[in-house]
ROTILUM-727751 format. One record per residue (C-alpha): residue number from 0; residue in three letters; x, y, z. Coordinates in Angstrom, 3 decimals. Example, Ala and Ser with C-alpha at 12.3 -4.5 7.8 and 13.67 -1.06 7.14 Angstrom:
<recs>
+-----+-----+----------+----------+----------+
!   n ! res !       c1 !       c2 !       c3 !
+-----+-----+----------+----------+----------+
!   0 ! ALA !   12.300 !   -4.500 !    7.800 !
!   1 ! SER !   13.670 !   -1.060 !    7.140 !
+-----+-----+----------+----------+----------+
</recs>
This chain:
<recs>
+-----+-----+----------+----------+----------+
!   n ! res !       c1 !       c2 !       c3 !
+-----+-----+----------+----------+----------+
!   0 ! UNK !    7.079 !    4.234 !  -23.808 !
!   1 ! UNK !    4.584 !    2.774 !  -21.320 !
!   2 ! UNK !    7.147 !   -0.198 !  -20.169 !
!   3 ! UNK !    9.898 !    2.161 !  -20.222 !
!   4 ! UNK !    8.337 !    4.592 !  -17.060 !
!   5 ! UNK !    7.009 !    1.517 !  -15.478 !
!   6 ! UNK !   10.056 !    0.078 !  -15.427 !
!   7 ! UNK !   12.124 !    2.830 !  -14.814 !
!   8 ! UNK !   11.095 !    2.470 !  -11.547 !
!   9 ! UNK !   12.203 !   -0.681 !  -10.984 !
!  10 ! UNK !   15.499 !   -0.106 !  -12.813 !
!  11 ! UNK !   16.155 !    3.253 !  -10.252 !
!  12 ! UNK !   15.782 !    0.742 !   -7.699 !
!  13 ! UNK !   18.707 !   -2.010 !   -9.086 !
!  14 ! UNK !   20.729 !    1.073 !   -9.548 !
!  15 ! UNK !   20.329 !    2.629 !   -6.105 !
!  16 ! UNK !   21.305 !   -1.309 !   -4.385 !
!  17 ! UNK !   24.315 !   -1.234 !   -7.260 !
!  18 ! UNK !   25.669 !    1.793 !   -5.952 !
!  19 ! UNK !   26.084 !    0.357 !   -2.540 !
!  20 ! UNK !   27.707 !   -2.365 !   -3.750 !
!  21 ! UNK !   30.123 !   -0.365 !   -5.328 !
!  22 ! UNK !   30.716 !    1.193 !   -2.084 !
!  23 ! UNK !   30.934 !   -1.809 !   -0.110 !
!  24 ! UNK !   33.683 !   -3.198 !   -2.561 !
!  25 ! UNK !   35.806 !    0.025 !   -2.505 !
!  26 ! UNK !   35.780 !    0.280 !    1.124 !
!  27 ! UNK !   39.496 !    0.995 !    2.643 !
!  28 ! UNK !   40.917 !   -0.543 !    5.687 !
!  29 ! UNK !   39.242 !    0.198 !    8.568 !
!  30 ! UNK !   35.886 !    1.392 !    7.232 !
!  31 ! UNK !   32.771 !   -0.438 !    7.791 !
!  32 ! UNK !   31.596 !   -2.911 !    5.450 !
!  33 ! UNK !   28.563 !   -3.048 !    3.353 !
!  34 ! UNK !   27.968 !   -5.849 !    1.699 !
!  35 ! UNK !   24.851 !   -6.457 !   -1.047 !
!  36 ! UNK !   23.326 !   -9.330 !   -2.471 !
!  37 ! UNK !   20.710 !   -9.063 !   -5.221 !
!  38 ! UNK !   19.222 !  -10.974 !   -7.914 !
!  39 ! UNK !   17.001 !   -9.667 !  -11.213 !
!  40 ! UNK !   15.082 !  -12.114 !  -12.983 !
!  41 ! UNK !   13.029 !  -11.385 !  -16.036 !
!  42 ! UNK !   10.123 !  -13.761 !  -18.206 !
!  43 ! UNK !    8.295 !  -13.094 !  -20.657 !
!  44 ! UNK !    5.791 !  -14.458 !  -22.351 !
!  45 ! UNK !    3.481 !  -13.480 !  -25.849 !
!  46 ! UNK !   -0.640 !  -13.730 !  -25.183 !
!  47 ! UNK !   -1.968 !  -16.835 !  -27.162 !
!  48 ! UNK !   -5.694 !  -16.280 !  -25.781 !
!  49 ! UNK !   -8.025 !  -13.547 !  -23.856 !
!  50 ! UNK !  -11.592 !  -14.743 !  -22.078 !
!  51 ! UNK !  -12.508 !  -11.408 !  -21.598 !
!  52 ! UNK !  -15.642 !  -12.908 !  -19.830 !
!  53 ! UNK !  -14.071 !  -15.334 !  -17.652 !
!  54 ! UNK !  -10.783 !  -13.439 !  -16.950 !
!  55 ! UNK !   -8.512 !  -15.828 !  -18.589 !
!  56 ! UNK !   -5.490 !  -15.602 !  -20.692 !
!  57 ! UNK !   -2.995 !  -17.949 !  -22.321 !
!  58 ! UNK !    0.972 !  -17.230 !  -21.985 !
!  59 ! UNK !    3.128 !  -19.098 !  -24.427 !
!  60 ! UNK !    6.394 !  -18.976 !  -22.633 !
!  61 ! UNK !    9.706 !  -18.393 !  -24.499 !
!  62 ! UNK !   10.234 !  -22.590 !  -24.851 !
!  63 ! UNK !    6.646 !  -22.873 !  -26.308 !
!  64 ! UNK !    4.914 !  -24.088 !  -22.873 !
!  65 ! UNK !    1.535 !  -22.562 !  -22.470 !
!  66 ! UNK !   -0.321 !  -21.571 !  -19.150 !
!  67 ! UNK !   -3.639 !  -20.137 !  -18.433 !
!  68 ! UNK !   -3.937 !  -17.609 !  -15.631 !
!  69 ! UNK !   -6.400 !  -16.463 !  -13.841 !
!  70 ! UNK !   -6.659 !  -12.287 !  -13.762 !
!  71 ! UNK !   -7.482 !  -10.689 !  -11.271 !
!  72 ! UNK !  -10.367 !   -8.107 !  -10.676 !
!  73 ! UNK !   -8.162 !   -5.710 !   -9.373 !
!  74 ! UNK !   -6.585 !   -5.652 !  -13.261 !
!  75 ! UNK !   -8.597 !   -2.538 !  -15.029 !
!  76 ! UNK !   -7.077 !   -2.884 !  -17.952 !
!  77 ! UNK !   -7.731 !   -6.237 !  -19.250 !
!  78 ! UNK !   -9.940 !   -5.161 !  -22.159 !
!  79 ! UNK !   -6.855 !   -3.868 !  -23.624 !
!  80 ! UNK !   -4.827 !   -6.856 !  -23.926 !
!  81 ! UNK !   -4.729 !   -8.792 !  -27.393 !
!  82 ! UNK !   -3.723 !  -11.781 !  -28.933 !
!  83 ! UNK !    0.166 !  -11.551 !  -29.536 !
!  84 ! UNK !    1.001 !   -8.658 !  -27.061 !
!  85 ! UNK !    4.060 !   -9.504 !  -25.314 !
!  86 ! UNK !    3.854 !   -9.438 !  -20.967 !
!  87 ! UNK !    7.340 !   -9.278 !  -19.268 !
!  88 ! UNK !    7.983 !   -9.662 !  -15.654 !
!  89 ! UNK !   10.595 !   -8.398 !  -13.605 !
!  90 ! UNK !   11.561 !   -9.456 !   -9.812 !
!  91 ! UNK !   14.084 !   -8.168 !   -7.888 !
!  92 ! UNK !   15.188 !   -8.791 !   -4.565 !
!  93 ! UNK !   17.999 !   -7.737 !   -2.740 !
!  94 ! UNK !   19.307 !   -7.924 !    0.685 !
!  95 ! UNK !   21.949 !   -4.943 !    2.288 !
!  96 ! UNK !   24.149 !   -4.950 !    4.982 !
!  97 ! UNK !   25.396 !   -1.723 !    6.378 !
!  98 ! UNK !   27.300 !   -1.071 !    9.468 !
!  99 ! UNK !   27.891 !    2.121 !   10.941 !
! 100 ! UNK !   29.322 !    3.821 !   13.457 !
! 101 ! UNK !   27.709 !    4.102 !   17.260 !
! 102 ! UNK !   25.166 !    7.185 !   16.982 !
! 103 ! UNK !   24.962 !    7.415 !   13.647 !
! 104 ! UNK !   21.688 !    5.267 !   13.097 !
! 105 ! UNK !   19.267 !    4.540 !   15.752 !
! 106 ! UNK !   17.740 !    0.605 !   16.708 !
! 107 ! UNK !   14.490 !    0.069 !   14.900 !
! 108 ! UNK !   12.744 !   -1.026 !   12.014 !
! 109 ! UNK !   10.839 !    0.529 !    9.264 !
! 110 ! UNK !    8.545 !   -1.220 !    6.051 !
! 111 ! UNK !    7.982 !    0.829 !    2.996 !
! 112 ! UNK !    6.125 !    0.178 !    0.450 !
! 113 ! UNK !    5.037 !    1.464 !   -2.884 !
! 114 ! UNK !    2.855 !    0.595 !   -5.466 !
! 115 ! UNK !    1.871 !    1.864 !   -8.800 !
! 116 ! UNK !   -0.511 !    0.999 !  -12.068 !
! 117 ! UNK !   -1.425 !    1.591 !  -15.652 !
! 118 ! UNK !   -3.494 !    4.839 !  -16.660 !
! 119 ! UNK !   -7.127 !    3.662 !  -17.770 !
! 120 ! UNK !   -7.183 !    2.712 !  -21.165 !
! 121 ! UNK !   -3.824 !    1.593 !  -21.568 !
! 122 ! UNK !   -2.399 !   -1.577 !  -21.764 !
! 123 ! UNK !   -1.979 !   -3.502 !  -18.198 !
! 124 ! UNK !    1.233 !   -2.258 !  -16.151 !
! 125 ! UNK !    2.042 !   -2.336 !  -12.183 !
! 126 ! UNK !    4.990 !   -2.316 !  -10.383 !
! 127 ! UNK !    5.429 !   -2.885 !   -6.483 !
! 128 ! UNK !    7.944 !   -2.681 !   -4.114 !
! 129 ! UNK !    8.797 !   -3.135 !   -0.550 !
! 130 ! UNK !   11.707 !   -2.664 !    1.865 !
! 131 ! UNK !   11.798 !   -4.150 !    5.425 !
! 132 ! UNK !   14.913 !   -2.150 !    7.217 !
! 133 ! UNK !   15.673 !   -3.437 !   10.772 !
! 134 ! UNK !   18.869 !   -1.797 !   12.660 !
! 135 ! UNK !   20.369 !   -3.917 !   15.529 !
! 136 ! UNK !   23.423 !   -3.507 !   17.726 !
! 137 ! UNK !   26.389 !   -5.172 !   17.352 !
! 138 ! UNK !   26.554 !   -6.808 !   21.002 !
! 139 ! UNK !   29.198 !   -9.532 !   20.465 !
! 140 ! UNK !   31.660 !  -10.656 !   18.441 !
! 141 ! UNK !   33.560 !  -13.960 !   18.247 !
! 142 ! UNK !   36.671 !  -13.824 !   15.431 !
! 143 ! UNK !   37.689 !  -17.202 !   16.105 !
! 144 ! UNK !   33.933 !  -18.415 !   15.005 !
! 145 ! UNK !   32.848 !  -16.082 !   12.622 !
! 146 ! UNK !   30.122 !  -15.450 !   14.705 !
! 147 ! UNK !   28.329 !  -11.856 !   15.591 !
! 148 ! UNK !   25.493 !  -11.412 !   18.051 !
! 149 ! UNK !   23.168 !   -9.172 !   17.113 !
! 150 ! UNK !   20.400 !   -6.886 !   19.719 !
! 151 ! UNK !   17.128 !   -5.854 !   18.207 !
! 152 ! UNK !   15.339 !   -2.531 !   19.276 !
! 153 ! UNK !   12.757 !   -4.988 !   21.434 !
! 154 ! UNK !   16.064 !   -6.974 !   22.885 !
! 155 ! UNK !   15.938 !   -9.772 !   21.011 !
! 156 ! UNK !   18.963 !  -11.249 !   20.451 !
! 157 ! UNK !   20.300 !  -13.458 !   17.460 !
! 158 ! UNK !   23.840 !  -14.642 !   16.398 !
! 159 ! UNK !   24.642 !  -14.742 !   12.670 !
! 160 ! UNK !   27.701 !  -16.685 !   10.771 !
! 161 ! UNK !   30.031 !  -13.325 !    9.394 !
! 162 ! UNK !   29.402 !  -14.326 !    5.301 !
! 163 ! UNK !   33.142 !  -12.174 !    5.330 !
! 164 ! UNK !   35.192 !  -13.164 !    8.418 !
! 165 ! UNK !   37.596 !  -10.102 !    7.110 !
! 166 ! UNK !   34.752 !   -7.889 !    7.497 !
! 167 ! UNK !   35.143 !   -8.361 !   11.885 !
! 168 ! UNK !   38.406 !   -6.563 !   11.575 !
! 169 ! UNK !   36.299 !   -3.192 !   10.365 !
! 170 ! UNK !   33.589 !   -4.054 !   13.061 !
! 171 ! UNK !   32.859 !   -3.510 !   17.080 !
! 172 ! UNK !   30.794 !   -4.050 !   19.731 !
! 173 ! UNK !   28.161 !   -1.221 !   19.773 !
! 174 ! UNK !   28.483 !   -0.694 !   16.099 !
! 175 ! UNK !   24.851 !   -0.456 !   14.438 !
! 176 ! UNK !   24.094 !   -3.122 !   11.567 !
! 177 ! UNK !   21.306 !   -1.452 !    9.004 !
! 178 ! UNK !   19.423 !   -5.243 !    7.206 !
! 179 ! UNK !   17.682 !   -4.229 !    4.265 !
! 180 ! UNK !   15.628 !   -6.695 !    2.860 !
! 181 ! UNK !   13.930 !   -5.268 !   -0.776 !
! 182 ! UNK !   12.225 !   -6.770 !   -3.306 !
! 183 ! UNK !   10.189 !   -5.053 !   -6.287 !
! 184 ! UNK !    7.522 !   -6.427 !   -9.599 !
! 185 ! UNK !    7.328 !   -4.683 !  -12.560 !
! 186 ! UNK !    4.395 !   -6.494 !  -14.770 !
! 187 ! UNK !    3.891 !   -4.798 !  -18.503 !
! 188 ! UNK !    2.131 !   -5.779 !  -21.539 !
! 189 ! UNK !    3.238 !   -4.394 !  -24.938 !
! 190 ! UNK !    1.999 !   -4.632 !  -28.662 !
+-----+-----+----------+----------+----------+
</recs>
């Protein structure tokens, strides 16, 4: 039950960046594109030893390699781990693309962040996330090259390669761009 809430957090997260990349692949002509790319990767590994004094444990990886961490004293919970629990991590990370329209999104940039741990007494568990969201104006655009140049809230300016040269047909000068830039741990240990 434990893994399940702490990574349901994680999994709302995937789901939210899936749904806008089942928007960005229904768009119709003429709409602005969105475009995601993300990538979940999971390990796991059983607990072969616990130095409670010294903070170490021993992870037998899924191919029988071993490795001995050192845990941190930030981990509460470390009493509770035992010989044979199973620890699974979880990475995401996932970058967005949104355009929109002129008006609808004002230049800037925004980091969020959120964090979140086991209950005392219970077996280790944390999950964090972050999202970096910069929104730039569209200030040039080349067809011929691919190319789009980009103006940041402080006027910096940067041209990028168009991943989807189709994608400048939907696009114009003074159109916002919306980066997202996300990536999220989930860290559990079960019986």
């Amino acid at each position: 039950m434990k893994r399940k809430l702490l990574m349901a957090g994680l999994i709302f997260f995937a789901i939210s960046f899936s749904s806008i990349y089942s928007m960005g692949q229904d768009n119709k002509a003429g709409e602005k594109p969105e475009i995601l790319n993300a990538v979940v990767t999971t390990i796991e590994a059983t607990v072969e030893e616990v130095d409670y004094d010294t903070r170490k444990v021993t992870l037998k990886g899924p191919e029988g390699k071993t490795v001995t961490i050192d845990v941190d004293e930030q981990v509460k919970n470390l009493p509770q781990v035992e010989v044979g629990d199973l620890v699974t991590v979880e990475y995401i990370e996932a970058v967005t693309i949104q355009v929109f329209a002129p008006g609808e999104v004002a230049p800037g940039s925004a980091v969020v962040t959120t964090v979140g741990s086991a209950e005392p007494g219970e077996k280790p568990a944390g999950v964090a996330m972050e999202e970096i969201i910069v929104v730039a104006t569209i200030n040039a655009i080349d067809k011929a090259n691919s190319l789009v140049t980009l103006i940041g809230e402080e006027g910096r300016v940067k041209t990028v390669k168009a991943s989807n040269p189709e994608n400048l047909e939907k696009v114009k000068v003074g159109d916002k761009v919306m980066i997202t830039y996300a990536e999220g741990i989930g860290i559990s240990v079960t019986e």
